[in-house]
C-alpha positions as a Markdown table, in Angstrom:
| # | Residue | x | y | z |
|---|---|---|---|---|
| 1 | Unk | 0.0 | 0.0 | 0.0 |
| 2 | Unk | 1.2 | 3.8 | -0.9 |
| 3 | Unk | 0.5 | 6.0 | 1.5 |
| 4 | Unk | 0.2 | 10.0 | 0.2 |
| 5 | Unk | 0.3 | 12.5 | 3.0 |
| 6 | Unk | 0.1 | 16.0 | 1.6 |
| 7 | Unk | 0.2 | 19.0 | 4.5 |
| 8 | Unk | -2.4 | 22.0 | 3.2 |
| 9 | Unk | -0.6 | 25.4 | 2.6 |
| 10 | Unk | -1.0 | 28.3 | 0.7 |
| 11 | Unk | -1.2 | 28.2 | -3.0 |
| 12 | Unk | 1.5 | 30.0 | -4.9 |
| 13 | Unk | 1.7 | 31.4 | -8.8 |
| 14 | Unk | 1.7 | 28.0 | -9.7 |
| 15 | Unk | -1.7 | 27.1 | -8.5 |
| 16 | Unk | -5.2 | 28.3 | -9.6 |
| 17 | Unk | -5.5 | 30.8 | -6.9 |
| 18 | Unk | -2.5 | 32.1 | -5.7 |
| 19 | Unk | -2.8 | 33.8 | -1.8 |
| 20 | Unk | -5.9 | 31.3 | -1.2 |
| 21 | Unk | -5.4 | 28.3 | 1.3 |
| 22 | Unk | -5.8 | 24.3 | 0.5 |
| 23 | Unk | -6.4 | 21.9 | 2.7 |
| 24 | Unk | -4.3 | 18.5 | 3.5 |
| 25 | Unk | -5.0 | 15.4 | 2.5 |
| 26 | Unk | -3.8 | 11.4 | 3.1 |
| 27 | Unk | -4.7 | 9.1 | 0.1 |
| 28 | Unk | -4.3 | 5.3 | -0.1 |
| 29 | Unk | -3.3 | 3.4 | -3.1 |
| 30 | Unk | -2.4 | -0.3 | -3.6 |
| 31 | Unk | 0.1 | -2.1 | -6.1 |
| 32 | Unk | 0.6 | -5.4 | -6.1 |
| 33 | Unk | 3.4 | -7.1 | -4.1 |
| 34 | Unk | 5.7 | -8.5 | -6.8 |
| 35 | Unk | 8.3 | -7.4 | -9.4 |
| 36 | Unk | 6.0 | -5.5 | -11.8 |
| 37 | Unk | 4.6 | -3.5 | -8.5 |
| 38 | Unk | 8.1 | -2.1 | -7.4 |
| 39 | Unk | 8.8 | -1.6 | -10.8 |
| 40 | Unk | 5.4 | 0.6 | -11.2 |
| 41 | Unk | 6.4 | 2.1 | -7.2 |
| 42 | Unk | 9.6 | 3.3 | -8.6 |
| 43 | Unk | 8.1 | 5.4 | -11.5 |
| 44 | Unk | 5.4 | 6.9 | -9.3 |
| 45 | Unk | 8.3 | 7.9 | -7.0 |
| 46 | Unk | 9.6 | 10.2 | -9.9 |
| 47 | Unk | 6.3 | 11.0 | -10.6 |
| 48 | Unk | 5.4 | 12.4 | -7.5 |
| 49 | Unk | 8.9 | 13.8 | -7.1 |
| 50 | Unk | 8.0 | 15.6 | -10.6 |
| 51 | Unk | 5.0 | 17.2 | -8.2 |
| 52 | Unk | 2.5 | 15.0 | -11.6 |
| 53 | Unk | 0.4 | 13.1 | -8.9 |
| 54 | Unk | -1.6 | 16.0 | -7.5 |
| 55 | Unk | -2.2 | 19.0 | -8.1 |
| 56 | Unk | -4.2 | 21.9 | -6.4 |
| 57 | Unk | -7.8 | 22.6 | -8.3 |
| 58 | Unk | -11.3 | 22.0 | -8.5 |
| 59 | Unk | -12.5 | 17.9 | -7.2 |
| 60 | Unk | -14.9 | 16.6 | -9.8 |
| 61 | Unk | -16.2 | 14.0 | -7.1 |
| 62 | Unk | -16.7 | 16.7 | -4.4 |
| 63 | Unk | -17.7 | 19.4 | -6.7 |
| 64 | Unk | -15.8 | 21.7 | -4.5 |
| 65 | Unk | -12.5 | 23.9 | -5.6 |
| 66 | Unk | -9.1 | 24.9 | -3.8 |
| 67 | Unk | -8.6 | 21.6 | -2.8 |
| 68 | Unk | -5.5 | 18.8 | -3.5 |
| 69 | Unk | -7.2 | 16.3 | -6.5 |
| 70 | Unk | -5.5 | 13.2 | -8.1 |
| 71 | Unk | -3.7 | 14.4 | -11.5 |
| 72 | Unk | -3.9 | 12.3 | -14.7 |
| 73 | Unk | -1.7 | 9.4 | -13.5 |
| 74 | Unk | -4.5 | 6.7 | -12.4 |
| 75 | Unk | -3.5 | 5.0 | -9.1 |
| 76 | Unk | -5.6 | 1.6 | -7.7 |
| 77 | Unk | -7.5 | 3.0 | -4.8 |
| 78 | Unk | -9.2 | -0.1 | -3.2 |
| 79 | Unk | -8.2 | -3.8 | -2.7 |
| 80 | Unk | -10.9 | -5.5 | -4.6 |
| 81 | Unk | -11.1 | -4.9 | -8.1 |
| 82 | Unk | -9.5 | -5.1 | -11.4 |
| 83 | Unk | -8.1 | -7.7 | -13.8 |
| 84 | Unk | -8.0 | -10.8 | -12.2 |
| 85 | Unk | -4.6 | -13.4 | -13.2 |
């Protein structure tokens, strides 16, 4: 399991609303335990390092903006689900 903690702040010229304040958020993803899931942890590593997993902007789901959503890279966010092997 991935665990994102992301402390809320203030938004900067890089963000929607610069001056205006976002809150925190913890998300949960899951990979699966073997060689093609480290391979996958390693890449969203850079990814998040690359700041590509969130970003600061309106939620779809919560119709609500100035809050931290997911970007465009997809994570697995319950255990049940998806292909079976």
């Amino acid at each position: 399991m991935i665990t994102y903690t992301i402390e809320g702040g203030i938004q900067t010229k890089e963000h929607p609303n610069p001056g205006k304040i976002f809150s925190g958020i913890q998300r949960n993803a899951y990979l699966p335990d073997n060689k093609e899931g480290n391979e996958v942890l390693d890449l969203l590593r850079r990814a998040f390092d690359q700041k590509l997993i969130f970003t600061v902007g309106e939620s779809r789901t919560l119709g609500i903006s100035d809050v931290i959503t997911w970007n465009d890279i997809h994570h697995k966010t319950s255990r049940t689900g998806g292909p079976q092997r």
